[in-house]
C-alpha positions as CSV (number, residue, x, y, z in Angstrom):
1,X,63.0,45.0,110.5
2,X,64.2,44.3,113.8
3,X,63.2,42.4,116.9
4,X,65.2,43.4,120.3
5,X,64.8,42.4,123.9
6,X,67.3,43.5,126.3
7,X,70.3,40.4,125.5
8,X,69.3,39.2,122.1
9,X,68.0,40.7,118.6
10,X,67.2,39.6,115.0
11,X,68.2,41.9,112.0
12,X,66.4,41.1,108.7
13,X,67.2,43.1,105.4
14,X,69.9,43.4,102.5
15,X,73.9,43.5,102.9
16,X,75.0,47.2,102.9
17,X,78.9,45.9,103.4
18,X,81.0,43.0,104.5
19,X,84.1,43.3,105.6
20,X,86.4,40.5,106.3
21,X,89.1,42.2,107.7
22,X,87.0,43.8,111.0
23,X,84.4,40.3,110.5
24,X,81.9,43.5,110.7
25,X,78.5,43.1,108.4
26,X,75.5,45.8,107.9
27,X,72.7,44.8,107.5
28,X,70.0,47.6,106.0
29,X,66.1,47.8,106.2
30,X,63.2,49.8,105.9
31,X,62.7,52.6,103.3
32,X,65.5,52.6,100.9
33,X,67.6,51.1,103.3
34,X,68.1,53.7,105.3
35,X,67.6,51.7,108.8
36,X,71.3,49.8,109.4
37,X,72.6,47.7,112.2
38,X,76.5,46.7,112.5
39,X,77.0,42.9,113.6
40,X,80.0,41.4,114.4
41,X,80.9,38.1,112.9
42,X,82.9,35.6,114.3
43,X,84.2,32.1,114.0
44,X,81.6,30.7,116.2
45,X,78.7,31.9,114.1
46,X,76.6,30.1,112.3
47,X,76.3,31.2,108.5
48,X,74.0,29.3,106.6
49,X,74.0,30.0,102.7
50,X,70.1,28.1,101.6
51,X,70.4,24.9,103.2
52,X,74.5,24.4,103.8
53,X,76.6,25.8,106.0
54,X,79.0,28.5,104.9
55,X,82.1,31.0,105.8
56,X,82.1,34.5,105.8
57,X,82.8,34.9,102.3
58,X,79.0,34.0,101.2
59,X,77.9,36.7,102.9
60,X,77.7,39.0,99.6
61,X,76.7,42.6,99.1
62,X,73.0,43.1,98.2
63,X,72.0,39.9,99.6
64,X,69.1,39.7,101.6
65,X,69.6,38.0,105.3
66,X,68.4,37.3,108.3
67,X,70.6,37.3,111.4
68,X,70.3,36.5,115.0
69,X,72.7,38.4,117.6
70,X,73.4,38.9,120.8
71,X,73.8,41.9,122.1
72,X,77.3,42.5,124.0
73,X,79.5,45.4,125.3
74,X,80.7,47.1,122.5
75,X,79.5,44.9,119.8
76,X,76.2,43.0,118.6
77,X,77.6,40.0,117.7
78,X,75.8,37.8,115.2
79,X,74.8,34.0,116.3
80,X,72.9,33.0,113.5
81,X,73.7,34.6,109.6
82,X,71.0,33.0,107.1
83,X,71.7,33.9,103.4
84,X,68.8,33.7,101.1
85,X,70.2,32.9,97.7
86,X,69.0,34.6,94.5
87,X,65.4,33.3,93.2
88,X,64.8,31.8,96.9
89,X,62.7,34.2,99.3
90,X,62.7,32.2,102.8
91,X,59.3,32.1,103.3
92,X,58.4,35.5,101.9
């Protein structure tokens, strides 16, 4: 699911891919996953893995997430990636 106003946005779903090398992430929703959304991720966002901060490399494929961007020319870039760990469901 996604929330959107014209300069900001939150993604919530499952990690379709990571990729380190671009710093993009997917993030998928809806039925099947079919609904995606690219964010860019950069050294000034804020990845949170449960209830520590964390690097890029937490953000693993499959896991569910919730991230806060803003949207920019070219790019949605990410503000805010949360990380639910396995056997955690963030309120849900």
């Amino acid at each position: 699911a996604w929330l959107v106003d014209a300069a900001h946005g939150e993604a919530q779903g499952w990690v379709q891919t990571a990729e380190p090398d671009t710093g993009i992430i997917r993030v998928s929703s809806g039925f099947l996953g079919l609904m995606s959304i690219a964010l860019r991720v950069t050294r000034d966002t804020l990845i949170v893995v449960g209830n520590k901060e964390g690097g890029f490399g937490d953000i693993r494929l499959g896991e569910r997430v919730v991230a806060a961007y803003d949207v920019q020319p070219g790019a949605l870039q990410a503000r805010r990636v949360e990380v639910f760990l396995p056997g955690r469901h963030g309120g849900n």
